[in-house]
LUMBA-634083 format. One record per residue (C-alpha): y negated, x, z negated; residue in one letter. Coordinates in nm, 3 decimals. Layout:
<rs>
R         Y         X         Z   residu
R         Y         X         Z        A
...
</rs>
This chain:
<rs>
R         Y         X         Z   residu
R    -8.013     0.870     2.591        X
R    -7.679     0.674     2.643        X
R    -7.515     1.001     2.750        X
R    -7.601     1.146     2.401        X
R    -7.519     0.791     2.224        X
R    -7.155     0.841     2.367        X
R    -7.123     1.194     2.291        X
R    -7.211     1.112     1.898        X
R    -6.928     0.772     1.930        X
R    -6.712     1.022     2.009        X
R    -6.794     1.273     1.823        X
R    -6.766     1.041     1.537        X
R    -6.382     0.894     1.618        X
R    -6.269     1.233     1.677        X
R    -6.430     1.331     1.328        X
R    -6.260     1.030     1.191        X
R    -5.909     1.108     1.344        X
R    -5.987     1.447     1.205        X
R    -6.043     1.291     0.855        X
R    -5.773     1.068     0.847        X
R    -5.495     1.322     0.962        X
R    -5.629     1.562     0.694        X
R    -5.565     1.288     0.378        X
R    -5.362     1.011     0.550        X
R    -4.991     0.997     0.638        X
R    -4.737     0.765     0.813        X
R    -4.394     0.688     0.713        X
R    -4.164     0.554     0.973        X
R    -3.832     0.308     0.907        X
R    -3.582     0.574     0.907        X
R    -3.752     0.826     0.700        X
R    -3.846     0.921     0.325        X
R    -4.078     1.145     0.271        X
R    -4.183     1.369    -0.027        X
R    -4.487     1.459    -0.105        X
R    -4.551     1.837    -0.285        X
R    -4.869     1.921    -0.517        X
R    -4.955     2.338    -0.473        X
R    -4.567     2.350    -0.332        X
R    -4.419     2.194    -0.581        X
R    -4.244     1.816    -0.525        X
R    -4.441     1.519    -0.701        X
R    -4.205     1.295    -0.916        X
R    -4.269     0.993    -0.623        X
R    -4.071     0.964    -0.295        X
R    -4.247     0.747    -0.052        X
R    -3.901     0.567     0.132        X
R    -4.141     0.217     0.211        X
R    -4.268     0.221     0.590        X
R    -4.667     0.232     0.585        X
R    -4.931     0.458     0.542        X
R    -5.041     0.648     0.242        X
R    -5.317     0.904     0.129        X
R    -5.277     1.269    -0.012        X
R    -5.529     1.557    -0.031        X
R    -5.528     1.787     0.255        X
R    -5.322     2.109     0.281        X
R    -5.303     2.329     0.039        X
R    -5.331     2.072    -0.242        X
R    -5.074     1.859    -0.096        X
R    -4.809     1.901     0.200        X
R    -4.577     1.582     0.346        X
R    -4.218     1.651     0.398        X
R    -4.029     1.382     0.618        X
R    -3.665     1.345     0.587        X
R    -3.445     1.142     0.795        X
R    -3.312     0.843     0.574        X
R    -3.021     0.753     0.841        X
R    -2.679     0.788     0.775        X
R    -2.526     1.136     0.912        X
R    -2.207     1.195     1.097        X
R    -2.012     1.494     0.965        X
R    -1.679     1.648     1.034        X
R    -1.514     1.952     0.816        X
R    -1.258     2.219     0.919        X
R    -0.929     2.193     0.998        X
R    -0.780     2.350     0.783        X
R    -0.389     2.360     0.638        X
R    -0.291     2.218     0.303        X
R     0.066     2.158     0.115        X
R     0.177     1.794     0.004        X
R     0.356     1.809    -0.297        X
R     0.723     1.805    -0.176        X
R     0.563     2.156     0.009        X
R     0.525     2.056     0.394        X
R     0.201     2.190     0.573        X
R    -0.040     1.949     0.681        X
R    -0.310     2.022     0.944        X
R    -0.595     1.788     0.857        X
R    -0.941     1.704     0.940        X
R    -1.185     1.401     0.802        X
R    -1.516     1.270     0.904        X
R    -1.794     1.189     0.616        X
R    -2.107     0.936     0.694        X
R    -2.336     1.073     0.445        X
R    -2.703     1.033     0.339        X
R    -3.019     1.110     0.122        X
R    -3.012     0.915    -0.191        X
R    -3.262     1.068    -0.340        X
R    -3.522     1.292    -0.142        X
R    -3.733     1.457    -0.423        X
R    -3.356     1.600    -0.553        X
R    -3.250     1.642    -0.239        X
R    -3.561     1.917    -0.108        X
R    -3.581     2.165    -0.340        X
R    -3.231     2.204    -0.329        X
R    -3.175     2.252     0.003        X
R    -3.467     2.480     0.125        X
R    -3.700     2.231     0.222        X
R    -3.466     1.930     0.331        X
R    -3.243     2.124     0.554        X
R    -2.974     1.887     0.630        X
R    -2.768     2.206     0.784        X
R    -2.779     2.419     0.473        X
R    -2.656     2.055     0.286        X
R    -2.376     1.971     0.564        X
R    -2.224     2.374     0.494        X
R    -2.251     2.252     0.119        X
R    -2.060     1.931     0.171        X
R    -1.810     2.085     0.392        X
R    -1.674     2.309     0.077        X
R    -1.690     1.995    -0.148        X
R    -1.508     1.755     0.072        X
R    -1.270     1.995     0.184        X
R    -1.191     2.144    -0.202        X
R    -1.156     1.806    -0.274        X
R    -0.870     1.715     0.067        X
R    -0.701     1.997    -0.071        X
R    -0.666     1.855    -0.419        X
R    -0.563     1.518    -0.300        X
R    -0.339     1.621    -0.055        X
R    -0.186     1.802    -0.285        X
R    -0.106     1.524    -0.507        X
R     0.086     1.312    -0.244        X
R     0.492     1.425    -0.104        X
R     0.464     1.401     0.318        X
R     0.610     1.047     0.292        X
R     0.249     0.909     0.227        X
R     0.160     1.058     0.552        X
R     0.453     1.023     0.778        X
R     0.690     0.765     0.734        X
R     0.887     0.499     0.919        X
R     0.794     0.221     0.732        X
R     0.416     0.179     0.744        X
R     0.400    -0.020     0.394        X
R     0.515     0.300     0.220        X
R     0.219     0.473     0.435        X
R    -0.100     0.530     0.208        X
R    -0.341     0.604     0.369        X
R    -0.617     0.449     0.276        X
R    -0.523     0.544    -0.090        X
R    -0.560     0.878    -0.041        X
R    -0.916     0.840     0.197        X
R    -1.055     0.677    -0.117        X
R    -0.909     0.963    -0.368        X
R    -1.065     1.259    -0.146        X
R    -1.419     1.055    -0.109        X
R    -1.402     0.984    -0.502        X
R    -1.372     1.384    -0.577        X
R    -1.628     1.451    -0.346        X
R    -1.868     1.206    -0.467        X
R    -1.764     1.322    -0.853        X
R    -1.886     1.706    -0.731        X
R    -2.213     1.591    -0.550        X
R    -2.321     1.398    -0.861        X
R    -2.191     1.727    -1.059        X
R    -2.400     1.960    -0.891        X
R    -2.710     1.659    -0.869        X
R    -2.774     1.708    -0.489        X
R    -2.931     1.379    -0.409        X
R    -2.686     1.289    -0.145        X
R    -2.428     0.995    -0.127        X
R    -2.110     0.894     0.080        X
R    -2.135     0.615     0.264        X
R    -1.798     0.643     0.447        X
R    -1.487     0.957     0.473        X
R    -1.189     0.886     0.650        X
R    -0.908     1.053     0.769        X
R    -0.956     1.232     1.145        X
R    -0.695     1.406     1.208        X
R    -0.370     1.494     1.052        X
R    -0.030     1.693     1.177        X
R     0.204     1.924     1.141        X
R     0.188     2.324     1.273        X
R     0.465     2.364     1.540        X
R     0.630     2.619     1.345        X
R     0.751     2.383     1.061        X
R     0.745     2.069     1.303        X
R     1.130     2.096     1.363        X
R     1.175     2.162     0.993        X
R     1.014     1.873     0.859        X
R     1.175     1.619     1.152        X
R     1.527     1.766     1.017        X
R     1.429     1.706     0.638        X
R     1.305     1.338     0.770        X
R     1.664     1.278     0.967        X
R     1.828     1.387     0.609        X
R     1.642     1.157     0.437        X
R     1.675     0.913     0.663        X
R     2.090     0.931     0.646        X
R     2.128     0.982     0.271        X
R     1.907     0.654     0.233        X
R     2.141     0.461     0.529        X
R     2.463     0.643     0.329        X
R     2.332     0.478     0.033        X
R     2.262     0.102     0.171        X
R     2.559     0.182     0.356        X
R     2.721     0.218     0.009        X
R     2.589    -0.085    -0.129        X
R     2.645    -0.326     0.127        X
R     3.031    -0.227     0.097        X
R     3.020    -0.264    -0.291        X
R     2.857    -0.596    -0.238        X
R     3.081    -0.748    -0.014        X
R     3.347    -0.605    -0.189        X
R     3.252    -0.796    -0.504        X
R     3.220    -1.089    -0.302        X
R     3.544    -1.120    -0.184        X
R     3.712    -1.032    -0.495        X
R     3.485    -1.340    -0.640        X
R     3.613    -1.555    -0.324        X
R     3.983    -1.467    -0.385        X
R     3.974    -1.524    -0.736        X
R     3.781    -1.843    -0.723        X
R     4.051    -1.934    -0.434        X
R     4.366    -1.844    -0.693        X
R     4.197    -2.068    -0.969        X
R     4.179    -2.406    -0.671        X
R     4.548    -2.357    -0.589        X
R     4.667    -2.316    -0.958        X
R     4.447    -2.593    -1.058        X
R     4.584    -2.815    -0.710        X
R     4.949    -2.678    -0.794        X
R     4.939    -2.836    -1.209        X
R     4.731    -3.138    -1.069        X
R     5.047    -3.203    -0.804        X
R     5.313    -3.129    -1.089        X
R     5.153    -3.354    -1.300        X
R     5.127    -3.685    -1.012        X
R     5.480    -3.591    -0.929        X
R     5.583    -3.580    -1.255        X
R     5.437    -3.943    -1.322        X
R     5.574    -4.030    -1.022        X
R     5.943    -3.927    -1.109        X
R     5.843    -4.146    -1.473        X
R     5.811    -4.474    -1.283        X
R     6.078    -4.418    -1.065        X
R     6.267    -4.353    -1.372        X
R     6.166    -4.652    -1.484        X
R     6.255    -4.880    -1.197        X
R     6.544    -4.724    -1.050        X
R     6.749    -4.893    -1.265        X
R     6.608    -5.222    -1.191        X
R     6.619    -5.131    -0.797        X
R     7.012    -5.047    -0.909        X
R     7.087    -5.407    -1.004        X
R     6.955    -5.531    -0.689        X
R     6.896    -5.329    -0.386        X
R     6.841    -5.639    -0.184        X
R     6.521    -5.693    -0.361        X
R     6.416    -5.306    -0.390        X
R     6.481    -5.277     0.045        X
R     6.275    -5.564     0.056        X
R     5.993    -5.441    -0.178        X
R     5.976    -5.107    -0.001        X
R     5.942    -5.280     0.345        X
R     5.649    -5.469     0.155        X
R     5.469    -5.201     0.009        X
R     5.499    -5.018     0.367        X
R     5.429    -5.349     0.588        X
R     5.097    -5.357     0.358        X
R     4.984    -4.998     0.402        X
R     4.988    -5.077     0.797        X
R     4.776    -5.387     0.763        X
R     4.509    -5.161     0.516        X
R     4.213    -5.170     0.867        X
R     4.196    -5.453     1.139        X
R     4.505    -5.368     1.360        X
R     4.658    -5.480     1.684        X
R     5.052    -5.383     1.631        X
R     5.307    -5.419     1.886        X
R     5.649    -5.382     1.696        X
R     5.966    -5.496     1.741        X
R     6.147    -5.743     1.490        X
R     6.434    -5.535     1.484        X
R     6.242    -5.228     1.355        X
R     6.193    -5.226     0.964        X
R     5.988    -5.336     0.795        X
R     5.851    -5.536     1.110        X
R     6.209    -5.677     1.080        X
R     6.002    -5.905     0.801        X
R     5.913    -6.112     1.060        X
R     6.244    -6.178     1.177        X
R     6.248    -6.567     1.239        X
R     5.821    -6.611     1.186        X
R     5.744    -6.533     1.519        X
R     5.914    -6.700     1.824        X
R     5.908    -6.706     2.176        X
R     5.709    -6.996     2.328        X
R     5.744    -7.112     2.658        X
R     5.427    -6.999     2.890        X
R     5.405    -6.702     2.664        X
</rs>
């Protein structure tokens, strides 16, 4: 009796396994799944984790899609910047499914390899178009502020993202960049020499400048310099020329008594000693210490 009791438990879990697989279905974290009535997609994706019910197979089948981001590299392939130098380039794409009942039908069933062959002649139509916009100096150049490269990642992924939406794939970029990028070895030599050209006709031309700059700038000095002296020479002329006045004036004076002029002049020059706190050791002889002739005398002891 318990033998048989068991048999029918189990009999009835298995049955209800049975039933639940047949009209119940699980969606993980990372998927999306979508859900076609007689083969043909229902308007609802189901991109919530849980578990949901749908009428067995044939009435209903469950597709699950992987929601995660995909990694994805194109072709290297050649294309021509705009000054006509060969680049050899390759970028990476993170991609995913935006919107999965788009996405299936269009891609036999959710095949994520037929999509990635898709994308790859998108994104690389679209490298091409970009590239071919920009002169090798946005690439290559010396002075990494002229270098644009994240510019021109953000053109390519723009394109591409204006074609997906264009042909209505249900698939968005998360990220493109930029993988690899060079030159073929027959034009490398080539493209250095056009660089070194550039490079000289650019130092030729600071070169240039520099000497037209100083050049101005010592013409300004020189000329400034002519105006001080002319402006010193008139401003001398003119103290002389007062100076000659007064003498003018009291030479005739000094004339009438040179007496009194000597000893004015040994005055005027005993006073312009004196101007700061001096020690002076002179002798009395000496004009116009010869002043003070009969002041100072010697003192025994001293």
């Amino acid at each position: 009796m318990k033998k048989n009791l068991l048999t029918i438990v189990i009999s009835a879990v298995l049955a209800l396994i049975f039933v639940l697989l047949l009209f119940v279905f699980q969606v993980r974290q990372s998927e999306v799944a979508v859900v076609t009535f007689f083969g043909k997609p229902t308007a609802r994706q189901y991109d919530q984790p849980g578990a949901y019910f749908k009428w067995p197979w044939p009435i209903q089948s469950v597709y699950k899609l992987d929601q995660r981001t995909q990694n994805f590299e194109d072709k290297i392939t050649e294309n021509f910047t705009t000054d006509n130098i060969t680049l050899v380039t390759m970028v990476y794409v993170g991609w995913k499914i935006t919107d999965a009942k788009t996405f299936f039908p269009k891609f036999a069933g959710g095949s994520t390899v037929v999509a990635e062959r898709m994308l790859d002649d998108i994104v690389s139509q679209a490298k091409t178009a970009v590239i071919g916009k920009h002169p090798l100096a946005d690439f290559v150049n010396a002075n990494e502020q002229d270098l644009k490269f994240d510019a021109i990642e953000r053109e390519i992924r723009i394109v591409a993202e204006a074609q997906l939406r264009t042909n209505n794939c249900g698939i968005g970029i998360e990220y493109l960049g930029i993988k690899k990028l060079g030159l073929p070895e027959a034009v490398t030599q080539s493209v250095f020499d056009q660089m070194t050209a550039e490079r000289k006709v650019k130092s030729d031309t600071l070169d240039a400048e520099g000497q037209s700059q100083a050049a101005q700038i010592r013409s300004t000095a020189e000329r400034e310099a002519a105006e001080k002296i002319t402006k010193a020479d008139a401003e001398a002329r003119k103290i002389r020329g007062q100076g000659e006045a007064v003498a003018a004036e009291v030479y005739p004076v000094f004339q009438q008594n040179p007496e009194l002029a000597g000893f004015l002049l040994r005055l005027d020059a005993l006073e312009l000693s004196l101007k700061e706190r001096s020690t002076l050791i002179f002798d009395t002889r000496t004009p116009p210490f010869d002043l003070f002739s009969g002041i100072i005398t010697n003192k025994p002891g001293k």
